[in-house]
Z-matrix of the N, CA and C atoms (Angstrom, degrees):
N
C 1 1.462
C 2 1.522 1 109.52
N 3 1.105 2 113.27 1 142.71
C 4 1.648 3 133.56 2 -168.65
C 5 1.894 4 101.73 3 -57.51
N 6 1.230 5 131.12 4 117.21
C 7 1.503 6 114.05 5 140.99
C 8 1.292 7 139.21 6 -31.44
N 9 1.287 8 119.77 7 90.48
C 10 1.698 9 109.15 8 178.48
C 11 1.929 10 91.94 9 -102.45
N 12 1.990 11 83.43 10 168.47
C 13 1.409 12 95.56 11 174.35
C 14 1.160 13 124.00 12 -70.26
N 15 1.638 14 132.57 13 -179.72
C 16 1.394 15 120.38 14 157.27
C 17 1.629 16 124.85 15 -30.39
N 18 1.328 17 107.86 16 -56.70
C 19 1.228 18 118.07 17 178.82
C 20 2.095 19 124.48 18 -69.98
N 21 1.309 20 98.42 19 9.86
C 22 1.264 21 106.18 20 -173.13
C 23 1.438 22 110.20 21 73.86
N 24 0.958 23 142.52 22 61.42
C 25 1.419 24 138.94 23 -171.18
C 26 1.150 25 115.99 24 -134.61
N 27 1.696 26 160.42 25 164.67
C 28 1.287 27 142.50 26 173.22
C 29 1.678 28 78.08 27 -84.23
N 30 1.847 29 107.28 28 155.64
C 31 0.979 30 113.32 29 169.75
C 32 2.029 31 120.87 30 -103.59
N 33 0.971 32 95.14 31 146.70
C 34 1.691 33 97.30 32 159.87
C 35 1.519 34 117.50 33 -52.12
N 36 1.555 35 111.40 34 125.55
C 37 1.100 36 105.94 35 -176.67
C 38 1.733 37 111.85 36 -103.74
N 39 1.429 38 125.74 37 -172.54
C 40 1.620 39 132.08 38 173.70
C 41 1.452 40 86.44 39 -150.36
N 42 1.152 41 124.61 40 127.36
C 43 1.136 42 153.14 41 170.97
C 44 1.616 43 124.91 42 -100.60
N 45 0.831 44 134.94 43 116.63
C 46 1.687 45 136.90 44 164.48
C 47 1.625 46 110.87 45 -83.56
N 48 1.106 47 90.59 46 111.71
C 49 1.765 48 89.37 47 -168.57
C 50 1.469 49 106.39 48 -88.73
N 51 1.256 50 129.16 49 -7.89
C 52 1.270 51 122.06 50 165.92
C 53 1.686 52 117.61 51 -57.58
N 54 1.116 53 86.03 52 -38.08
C 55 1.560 54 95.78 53 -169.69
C 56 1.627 55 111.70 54 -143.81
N 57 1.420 56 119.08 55 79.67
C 58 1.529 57 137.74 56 -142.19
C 59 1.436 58 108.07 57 -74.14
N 60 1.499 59 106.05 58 6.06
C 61 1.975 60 117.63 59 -168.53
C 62 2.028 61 88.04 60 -98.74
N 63 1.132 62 93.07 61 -19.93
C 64 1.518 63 94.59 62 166.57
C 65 1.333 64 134.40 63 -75.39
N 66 1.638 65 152.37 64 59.64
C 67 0.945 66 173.53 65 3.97
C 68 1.673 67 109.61 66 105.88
N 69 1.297 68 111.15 67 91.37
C 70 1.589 69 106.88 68 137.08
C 71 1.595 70 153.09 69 -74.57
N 72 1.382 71 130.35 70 80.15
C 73 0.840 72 103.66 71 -172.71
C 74 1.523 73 130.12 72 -115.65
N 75 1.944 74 103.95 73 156.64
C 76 1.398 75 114.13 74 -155.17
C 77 1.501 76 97.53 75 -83.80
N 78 2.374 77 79.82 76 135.41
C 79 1.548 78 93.32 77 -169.01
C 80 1.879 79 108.12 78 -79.88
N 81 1.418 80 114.65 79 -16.62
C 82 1.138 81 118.24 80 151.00
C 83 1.709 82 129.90 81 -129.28
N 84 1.257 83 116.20 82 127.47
C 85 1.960 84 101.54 83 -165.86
C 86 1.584 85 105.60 84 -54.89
N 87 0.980 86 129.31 85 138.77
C 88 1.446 87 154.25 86 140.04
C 89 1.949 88 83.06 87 -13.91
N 90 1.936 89 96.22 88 128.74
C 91 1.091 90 104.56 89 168.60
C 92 1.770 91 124.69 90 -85.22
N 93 1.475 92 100.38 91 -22.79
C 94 1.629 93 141.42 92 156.61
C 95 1.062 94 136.06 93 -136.26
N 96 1.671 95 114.82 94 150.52
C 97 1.805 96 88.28 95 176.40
C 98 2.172 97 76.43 96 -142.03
N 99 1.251 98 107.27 97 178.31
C 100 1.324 99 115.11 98 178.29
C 101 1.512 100 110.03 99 -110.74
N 102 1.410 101 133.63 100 -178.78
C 103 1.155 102 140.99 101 156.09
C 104 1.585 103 101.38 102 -163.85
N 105 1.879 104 89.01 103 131.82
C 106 1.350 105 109.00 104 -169.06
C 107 1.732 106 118.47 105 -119.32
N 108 1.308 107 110.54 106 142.01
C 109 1.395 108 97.45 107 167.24
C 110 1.899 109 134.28 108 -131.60
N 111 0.597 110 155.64 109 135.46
C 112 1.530 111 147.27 110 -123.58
C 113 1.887 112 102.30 111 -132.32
N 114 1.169 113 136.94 112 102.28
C 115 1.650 114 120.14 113 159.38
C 116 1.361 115 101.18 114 -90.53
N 117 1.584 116 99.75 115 173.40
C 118 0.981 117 103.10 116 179.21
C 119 1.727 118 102.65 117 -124.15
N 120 1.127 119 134.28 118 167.70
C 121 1.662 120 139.62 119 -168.79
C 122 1.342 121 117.54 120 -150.00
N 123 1.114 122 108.91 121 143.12
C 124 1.358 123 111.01 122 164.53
C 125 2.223 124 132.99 123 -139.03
N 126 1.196 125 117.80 124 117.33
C 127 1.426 126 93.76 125 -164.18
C 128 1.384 127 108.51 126 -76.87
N 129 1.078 128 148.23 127 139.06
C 130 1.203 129 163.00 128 137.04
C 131 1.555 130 112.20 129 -61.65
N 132 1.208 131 100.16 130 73.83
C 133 1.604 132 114.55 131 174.64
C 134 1.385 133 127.69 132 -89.47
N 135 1.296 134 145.57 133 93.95
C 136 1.504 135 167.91 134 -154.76
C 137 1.416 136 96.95 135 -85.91
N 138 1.759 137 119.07 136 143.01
C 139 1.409 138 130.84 137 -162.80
C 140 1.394 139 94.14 138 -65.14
N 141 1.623 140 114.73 139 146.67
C 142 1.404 141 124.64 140 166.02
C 143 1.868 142 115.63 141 49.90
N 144 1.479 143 90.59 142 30.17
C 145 1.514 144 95.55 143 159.01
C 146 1.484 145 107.54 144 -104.87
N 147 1.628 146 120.00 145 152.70
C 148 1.465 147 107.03 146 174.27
C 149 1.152 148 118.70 147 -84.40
N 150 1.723 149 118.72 148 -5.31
C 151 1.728 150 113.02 149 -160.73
C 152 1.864 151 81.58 150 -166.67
N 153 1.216 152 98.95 151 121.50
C 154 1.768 153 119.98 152 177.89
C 155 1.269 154 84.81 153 -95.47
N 156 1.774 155 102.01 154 141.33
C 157 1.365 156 120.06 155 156.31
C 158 1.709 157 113.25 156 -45.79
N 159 1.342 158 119.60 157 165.36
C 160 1.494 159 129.61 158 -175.76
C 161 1.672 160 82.85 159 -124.11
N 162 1.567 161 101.19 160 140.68
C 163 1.177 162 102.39 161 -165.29
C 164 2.180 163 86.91 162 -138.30
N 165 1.369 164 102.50 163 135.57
C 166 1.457 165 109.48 164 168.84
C 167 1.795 166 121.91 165 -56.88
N 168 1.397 167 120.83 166 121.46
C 169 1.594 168 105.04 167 -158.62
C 170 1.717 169 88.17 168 -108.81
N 171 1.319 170 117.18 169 -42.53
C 172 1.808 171 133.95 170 -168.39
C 173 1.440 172 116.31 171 154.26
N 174 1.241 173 95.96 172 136.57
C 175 1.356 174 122.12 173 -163.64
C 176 1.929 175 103.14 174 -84.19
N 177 1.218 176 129.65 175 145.66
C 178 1.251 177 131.58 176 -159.98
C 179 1.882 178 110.68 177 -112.15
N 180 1.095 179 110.57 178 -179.41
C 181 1.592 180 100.02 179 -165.19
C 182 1.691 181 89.20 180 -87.47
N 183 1.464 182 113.64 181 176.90
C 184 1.483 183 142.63 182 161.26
C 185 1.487 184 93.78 183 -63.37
N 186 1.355 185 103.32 184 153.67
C 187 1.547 186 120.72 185 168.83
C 188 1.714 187 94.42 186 -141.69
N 189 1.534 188 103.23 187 144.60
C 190 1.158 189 90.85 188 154.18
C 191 1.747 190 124.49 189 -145.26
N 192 1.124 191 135.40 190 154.66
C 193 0.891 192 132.12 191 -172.26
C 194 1.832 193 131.16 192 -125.89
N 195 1.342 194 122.65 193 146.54
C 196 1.153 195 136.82 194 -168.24
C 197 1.027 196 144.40 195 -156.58
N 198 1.265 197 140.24 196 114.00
C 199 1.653 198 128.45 197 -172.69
C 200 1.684 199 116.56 198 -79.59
N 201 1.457 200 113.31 199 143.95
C 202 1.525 201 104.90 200 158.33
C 203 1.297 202 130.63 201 -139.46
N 204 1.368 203 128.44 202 -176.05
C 205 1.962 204 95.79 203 179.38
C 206 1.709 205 79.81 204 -160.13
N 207 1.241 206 93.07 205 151.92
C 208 1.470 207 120.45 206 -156.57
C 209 1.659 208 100.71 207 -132.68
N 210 1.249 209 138.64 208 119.60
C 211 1.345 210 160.89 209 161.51
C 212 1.282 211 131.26 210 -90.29
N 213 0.975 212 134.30 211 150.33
C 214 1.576 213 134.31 212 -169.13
C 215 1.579 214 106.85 213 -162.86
N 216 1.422 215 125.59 214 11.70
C 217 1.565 216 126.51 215 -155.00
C 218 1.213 217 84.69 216 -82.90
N 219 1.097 218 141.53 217 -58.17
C 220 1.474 219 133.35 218 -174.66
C 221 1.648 220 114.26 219 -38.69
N 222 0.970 221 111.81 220 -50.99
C 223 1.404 222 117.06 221 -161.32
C 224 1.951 223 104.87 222 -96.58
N 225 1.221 224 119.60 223 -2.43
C 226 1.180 225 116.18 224 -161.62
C 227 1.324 226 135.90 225 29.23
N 228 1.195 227 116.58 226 51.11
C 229 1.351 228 143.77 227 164.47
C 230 1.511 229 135.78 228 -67.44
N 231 1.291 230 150.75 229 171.80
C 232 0.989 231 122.83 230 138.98
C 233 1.483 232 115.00 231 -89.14
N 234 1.641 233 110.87 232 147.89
C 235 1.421 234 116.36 233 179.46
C 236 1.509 235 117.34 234 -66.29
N 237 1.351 236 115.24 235 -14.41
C 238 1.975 237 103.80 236 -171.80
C 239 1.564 238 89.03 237 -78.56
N 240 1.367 239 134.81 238 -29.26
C 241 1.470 240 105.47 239 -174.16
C 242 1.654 241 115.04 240 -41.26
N 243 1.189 242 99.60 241 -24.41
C 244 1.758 243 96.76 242 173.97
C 245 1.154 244 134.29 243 -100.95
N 246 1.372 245 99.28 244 -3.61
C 247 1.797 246 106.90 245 -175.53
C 248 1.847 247 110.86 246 -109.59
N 249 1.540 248 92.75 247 -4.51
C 250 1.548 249 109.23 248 -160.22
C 251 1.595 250 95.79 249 -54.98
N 252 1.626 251 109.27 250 -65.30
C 253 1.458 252 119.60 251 169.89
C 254 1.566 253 125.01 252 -11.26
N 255 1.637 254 96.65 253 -56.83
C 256 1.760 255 102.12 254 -177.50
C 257 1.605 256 96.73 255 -67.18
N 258 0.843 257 118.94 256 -20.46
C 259 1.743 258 105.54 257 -176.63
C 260 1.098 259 99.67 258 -79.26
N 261 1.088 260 135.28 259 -62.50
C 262 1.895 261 149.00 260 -167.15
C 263 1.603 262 87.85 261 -46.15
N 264 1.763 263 132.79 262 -60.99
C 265 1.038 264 109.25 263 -165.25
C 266 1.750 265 119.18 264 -86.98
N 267 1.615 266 87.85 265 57.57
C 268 1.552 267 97.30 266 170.35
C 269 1.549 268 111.41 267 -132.17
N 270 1.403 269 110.32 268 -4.38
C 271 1.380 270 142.87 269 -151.49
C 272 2.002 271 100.92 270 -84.44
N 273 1.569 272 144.70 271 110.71
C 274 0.938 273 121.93 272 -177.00
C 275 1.449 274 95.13 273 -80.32
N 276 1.976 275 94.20 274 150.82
C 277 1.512 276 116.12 275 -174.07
C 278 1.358 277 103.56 276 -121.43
N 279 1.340 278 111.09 277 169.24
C 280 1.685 279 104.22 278 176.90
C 281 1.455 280 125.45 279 -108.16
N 282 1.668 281 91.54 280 10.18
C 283 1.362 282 96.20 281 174.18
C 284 1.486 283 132.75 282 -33.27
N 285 1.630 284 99.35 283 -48.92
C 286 1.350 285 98.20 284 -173.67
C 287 1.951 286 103.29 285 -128.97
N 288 1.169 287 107.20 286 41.89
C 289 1.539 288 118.46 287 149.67
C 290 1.554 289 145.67 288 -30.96
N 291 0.822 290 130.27 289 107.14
C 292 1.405 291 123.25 290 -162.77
C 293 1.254 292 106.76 291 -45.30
N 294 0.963 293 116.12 292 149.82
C 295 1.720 294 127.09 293 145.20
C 296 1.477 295 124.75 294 -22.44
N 297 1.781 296 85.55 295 -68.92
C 298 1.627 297 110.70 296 -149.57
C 299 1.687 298 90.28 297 -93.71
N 300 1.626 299 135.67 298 -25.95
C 301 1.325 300 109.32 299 -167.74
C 302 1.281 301 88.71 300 -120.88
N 303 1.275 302 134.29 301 -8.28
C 304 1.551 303 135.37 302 -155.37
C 305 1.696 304 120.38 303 28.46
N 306 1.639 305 93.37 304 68.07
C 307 1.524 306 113.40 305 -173.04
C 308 1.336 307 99.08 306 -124.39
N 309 1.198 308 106.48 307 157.72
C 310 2.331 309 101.05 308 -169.58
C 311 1.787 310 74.77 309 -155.47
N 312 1.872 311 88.03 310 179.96
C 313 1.115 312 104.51 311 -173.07
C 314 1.555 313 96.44 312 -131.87
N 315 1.585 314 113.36 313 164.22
C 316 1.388 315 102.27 314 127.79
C 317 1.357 316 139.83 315 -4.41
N 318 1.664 317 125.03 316 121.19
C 319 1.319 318 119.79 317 160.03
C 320 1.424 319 121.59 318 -48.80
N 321 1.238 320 116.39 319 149.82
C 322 1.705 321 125.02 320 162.99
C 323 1.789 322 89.18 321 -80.02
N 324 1.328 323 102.96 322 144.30
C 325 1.503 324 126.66 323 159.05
C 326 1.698 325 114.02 324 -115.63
N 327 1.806 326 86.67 325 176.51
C 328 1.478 327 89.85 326 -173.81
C 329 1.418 328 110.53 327 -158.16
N 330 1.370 329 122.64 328 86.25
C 331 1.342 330 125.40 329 159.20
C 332 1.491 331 119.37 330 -19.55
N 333 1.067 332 127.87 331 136.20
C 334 1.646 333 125.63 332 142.28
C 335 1.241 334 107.47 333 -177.67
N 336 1.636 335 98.26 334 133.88
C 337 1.327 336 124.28 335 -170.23
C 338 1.641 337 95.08 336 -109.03
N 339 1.555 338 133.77 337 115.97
C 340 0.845 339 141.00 338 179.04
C 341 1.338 340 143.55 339 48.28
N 342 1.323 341 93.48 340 26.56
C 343 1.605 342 115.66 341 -160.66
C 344 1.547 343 130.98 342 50.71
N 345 1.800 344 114.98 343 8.08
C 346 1.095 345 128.69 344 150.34
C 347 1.920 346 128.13 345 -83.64
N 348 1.332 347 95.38 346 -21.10
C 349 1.840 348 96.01 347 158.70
C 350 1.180 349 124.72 348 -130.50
N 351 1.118 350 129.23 349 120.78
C 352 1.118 351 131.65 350 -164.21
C 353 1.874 352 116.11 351 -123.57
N 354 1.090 353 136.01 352 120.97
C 355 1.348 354 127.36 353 -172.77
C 356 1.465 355 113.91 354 -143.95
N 357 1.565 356 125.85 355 102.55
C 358 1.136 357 128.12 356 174.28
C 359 1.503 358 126.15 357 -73.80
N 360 1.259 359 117.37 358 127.63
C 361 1.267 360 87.67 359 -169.09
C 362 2.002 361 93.19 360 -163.87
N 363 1.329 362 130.52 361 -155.66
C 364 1.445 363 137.57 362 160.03
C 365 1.331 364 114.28 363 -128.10
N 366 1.068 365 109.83 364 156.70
C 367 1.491 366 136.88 365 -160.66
C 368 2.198 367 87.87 366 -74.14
N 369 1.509 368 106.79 367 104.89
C 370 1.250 369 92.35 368 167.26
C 371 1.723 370 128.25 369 -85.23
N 372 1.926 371 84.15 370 -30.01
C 373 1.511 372 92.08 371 -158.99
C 374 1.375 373 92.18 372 -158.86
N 375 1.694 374 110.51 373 128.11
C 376 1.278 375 107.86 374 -179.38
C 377 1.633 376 123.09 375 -143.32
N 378 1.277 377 131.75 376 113.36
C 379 1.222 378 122.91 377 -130.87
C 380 1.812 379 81.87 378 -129.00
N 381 1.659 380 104.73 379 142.07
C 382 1.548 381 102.61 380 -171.06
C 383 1.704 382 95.64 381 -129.31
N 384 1.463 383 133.46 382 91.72
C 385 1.696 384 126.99 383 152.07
C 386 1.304 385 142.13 384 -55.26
N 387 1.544 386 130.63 385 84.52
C 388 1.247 387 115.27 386 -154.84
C 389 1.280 388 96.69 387 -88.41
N 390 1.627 389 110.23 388 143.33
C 391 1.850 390 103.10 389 -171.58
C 392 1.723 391 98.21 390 -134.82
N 393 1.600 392 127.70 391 20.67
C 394 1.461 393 114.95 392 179.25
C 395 1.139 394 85.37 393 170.83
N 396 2.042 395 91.89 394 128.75
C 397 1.542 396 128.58 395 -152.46
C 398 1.790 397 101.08 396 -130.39
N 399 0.845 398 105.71 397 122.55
C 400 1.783 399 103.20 398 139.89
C 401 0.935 400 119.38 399 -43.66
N 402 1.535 401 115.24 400 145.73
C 403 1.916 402 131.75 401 161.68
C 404 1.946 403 101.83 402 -5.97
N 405 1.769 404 91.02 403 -83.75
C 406 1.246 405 107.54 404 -172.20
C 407 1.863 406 130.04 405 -53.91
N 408 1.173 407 102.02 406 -18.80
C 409 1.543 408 129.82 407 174.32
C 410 1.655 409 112.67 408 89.94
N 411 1.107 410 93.56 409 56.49
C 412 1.610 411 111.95 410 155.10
C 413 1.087 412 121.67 411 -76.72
N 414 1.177 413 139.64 412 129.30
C 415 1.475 414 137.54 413 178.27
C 416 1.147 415 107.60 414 -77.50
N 417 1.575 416 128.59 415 136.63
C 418 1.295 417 136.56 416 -177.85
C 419 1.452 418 102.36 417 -118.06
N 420 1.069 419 129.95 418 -38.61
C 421 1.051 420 116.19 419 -157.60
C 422 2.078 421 113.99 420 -153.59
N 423 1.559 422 111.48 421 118.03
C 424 1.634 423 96.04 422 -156.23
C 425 1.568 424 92.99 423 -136.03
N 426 1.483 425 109.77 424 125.07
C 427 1.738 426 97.30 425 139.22
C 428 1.049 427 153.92 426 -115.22
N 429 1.625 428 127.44 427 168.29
C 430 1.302 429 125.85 428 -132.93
C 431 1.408 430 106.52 429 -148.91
N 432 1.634 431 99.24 430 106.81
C 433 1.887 432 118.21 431 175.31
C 434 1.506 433 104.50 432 -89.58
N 435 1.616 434 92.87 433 120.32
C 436 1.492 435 99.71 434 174.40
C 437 1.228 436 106.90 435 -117.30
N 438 1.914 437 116.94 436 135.67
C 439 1.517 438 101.81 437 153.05
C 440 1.360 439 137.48 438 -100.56
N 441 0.970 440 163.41 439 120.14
C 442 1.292 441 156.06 440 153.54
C 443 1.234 442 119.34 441 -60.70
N 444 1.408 443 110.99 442 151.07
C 445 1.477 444 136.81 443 -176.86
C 446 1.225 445 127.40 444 -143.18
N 447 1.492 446 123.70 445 103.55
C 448 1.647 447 113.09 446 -179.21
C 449 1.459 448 108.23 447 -44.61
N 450 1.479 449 92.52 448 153.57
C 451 2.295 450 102.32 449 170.26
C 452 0.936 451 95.64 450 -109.56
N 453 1.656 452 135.93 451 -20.14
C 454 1.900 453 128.30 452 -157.51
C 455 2.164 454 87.25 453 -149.88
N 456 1.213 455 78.59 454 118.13
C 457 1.784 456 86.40 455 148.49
C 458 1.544 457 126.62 456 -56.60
N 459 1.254 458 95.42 457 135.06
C 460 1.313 459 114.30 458 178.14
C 461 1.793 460 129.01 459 -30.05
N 462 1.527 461 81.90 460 -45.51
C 463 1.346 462 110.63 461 176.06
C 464 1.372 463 120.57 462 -157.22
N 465 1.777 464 116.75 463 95.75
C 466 1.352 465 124.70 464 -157.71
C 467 1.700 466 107.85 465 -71.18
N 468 1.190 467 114.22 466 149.87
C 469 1.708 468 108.62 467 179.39
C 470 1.611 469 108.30 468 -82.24
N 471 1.409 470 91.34 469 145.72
C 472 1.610 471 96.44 470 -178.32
C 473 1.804 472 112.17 471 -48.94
N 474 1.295 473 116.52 472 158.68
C 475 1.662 474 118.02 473 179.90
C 476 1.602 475 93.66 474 -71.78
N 477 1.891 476 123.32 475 155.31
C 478 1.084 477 125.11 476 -167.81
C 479 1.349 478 86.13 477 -121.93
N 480 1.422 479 117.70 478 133.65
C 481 1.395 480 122.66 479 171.61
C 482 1.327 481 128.99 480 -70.99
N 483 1.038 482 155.58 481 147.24
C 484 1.774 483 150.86 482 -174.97
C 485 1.594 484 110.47 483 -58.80
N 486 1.712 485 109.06 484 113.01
C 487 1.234 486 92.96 485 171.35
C 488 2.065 487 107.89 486 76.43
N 489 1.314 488 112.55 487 35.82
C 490 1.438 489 111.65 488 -175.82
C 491 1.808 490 91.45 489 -118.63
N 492 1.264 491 114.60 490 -17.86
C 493 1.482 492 122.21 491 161.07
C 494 1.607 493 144.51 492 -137.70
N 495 1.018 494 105.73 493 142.45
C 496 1.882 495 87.74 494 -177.93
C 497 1.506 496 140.93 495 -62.18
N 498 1.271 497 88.30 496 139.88
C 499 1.413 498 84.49 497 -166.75
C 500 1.714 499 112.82 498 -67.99
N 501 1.445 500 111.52 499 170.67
C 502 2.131 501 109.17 500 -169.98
C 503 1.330 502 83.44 501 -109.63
N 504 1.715 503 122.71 502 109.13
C 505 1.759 504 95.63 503 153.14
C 506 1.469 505 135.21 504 -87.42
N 507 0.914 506 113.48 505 178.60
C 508 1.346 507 111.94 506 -178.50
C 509 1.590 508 128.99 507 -112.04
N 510 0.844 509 125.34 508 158.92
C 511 1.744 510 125.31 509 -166.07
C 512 1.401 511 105.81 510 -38.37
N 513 1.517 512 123.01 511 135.25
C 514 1.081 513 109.52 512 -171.73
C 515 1.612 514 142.11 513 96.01
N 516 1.700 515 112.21 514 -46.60
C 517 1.189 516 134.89 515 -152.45
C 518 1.765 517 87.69 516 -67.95
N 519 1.270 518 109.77 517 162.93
C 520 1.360 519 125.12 518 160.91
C 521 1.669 520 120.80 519 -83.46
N 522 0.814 521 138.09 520 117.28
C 523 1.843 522 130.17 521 170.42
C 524 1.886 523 107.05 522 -37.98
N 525 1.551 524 123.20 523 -21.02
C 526 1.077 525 124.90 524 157.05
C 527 1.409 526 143.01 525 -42.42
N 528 1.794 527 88.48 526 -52.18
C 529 1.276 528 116.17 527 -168.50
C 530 1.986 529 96.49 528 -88.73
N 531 1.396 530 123.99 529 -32.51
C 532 1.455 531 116.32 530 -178.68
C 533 1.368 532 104.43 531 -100.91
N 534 1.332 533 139.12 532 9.76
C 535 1.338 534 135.34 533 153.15
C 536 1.415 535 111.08 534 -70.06
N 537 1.892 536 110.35 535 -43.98
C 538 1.517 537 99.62 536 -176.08
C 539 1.753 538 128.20 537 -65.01
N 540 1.368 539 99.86 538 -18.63
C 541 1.541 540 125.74 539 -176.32
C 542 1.757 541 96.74 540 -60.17
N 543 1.664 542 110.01 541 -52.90
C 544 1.423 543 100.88 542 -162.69
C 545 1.428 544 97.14 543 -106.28
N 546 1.197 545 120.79 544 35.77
C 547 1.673 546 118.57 545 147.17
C 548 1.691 547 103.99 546 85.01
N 549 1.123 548 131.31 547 30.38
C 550 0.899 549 113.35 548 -160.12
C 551 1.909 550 91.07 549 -140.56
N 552 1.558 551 102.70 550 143.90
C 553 1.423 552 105.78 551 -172.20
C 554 1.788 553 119.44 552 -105.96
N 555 0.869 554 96.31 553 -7.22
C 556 1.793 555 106.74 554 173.50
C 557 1.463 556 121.19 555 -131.95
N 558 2.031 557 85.27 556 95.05
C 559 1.431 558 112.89 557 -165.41
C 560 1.536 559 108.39 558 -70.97
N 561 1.656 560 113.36 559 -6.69
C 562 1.514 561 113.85 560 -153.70
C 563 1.608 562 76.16 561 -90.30
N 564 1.251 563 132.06 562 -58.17
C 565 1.434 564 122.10 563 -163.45
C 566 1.694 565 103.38 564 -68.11
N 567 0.832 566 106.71 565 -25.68
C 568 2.023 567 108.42 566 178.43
C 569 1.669 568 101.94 567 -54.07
N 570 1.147 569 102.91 568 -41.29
C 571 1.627 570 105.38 569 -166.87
C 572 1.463 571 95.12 570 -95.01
N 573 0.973 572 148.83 571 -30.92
C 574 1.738 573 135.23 572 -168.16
C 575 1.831 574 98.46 573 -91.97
N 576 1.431 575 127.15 574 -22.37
C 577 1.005 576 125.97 575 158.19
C 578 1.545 577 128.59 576 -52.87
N 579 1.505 578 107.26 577 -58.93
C 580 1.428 579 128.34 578 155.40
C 581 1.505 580 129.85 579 -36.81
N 582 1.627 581 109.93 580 -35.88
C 583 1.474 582 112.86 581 -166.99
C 584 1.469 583 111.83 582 82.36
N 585 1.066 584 138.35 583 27.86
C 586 1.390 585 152.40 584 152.21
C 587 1.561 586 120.86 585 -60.26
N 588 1.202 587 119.93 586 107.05
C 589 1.246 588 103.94 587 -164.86
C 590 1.903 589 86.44 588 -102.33
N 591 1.130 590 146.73 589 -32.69
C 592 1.281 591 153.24 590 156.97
C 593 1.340 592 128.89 591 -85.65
N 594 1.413 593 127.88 592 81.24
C 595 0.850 594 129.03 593 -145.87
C 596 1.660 595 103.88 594 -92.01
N 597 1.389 596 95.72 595 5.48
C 598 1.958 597 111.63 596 -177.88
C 599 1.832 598 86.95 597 -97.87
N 600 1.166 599 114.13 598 12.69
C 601 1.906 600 86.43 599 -175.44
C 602 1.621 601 89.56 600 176.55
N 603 1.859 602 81.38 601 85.03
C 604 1.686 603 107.59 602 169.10
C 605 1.815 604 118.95 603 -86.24
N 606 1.320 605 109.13 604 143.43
C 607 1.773 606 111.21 605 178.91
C 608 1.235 607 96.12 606 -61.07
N 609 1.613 608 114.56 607 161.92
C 610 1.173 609 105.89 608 156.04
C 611 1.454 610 99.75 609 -78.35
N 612 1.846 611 97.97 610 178.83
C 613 1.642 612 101.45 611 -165.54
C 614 1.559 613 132.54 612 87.87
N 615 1.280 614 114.42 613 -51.84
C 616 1.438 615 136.91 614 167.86
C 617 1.621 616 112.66 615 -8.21
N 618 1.203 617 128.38 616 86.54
C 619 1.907 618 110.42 617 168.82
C 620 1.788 619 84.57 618 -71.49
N 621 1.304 620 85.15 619 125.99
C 622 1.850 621 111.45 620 160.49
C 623 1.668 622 97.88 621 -110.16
């Protein structure tokens, strides 16, 4: 018979994907959780301009975030027997160790709440509140902010071949110096192609 939550509910699971018999599951679902995303920018500001263009530098992974809380008062237990797991999958394993340095990481995990959300990702940050004890000081009852963080994009961009686009120069640059960028060895035809009549004193902007 299926695990449901306290409340009868299928629960949200945390997964250890190294080893997929590894399974957390939430003793109550997350009433919210967030998902975040981060770019990064840069202005490219030119002497005695008042306001430099903002220029795209790379875009950063998903994070995501969630609270949970875990109980045991019924059973008088201690509560980390259930939370122990989320710690372990923060733990480096050697599952997948190099060869050459025999260095590993962290497991990848994997959220999913009903097989409608799903989020792979590693344990960035994991914070445990124990708030109700037994006599003796057993923890009964704790909650637990986790963050997640993608390791791999969703959808990685194809590899770009050398020289499959032009290079942007920049104020100043030589047609020398942005020919070598896009792979290409004959700067004299780069620039008579272009319409460059100075190929020592490119616009900015310029596809060379």
């Amino acid at each position: 018979m299926e695990s449901l939550t306290r409340g009868g509910l299928k629960p949200a699971t945390i997964t250890n994907m190294d080893d997929t018999s590894k399974v957390v599951k939430c003793m109550f679902n997350p009433f919210e959780f967030s998902i975040s995303k981060t770019n990064t920018w840069g202005e490219n500001a030119g002497s005695g301009q008042d306001q430099g263009r903002v220029r795209f530098q790379k875009g950063g992974p998903r994070s995501l975030t969630l609270n949970l809380v875990f109980d045991t008062s019924d059973k008088g237990t201690d509560v980390q027997s259930l939370t122990r797991p989320l710690w372990d999958m923060m733990k480096v394993t050697q599952t997948d160790a190099s060869a050459e340095t025999n260095l590993s990481d962290p497991p990848d995990v994997e959220f999913d709440w009903g097989g409608k959300i799903k989020f792979r990702a590693i344990i960035k940050q994991l914070t445990e509140q124990f708030t109700f004890f037994k006599e003796d000081g057993t923890p009964l009852r704790s909650k637990i902010t986790i963050a997640l963080q993608e390791r791999e994009p969703e959808d990685p961009p194809p590899a770009q071949q050398p020289g499959a686009a032009g290079a942007d120069a920049t104020a100043g640059e030589a047609v020398t110096s942005a020919d070598n960028v896009a792979g290409s060895e004959g700067w004299r035809d780069t620039a008579a192609a272009a319409g460059i009549a100075n190929p020592l004193n490119v616009a900015t902007g310029t596809i060379v």
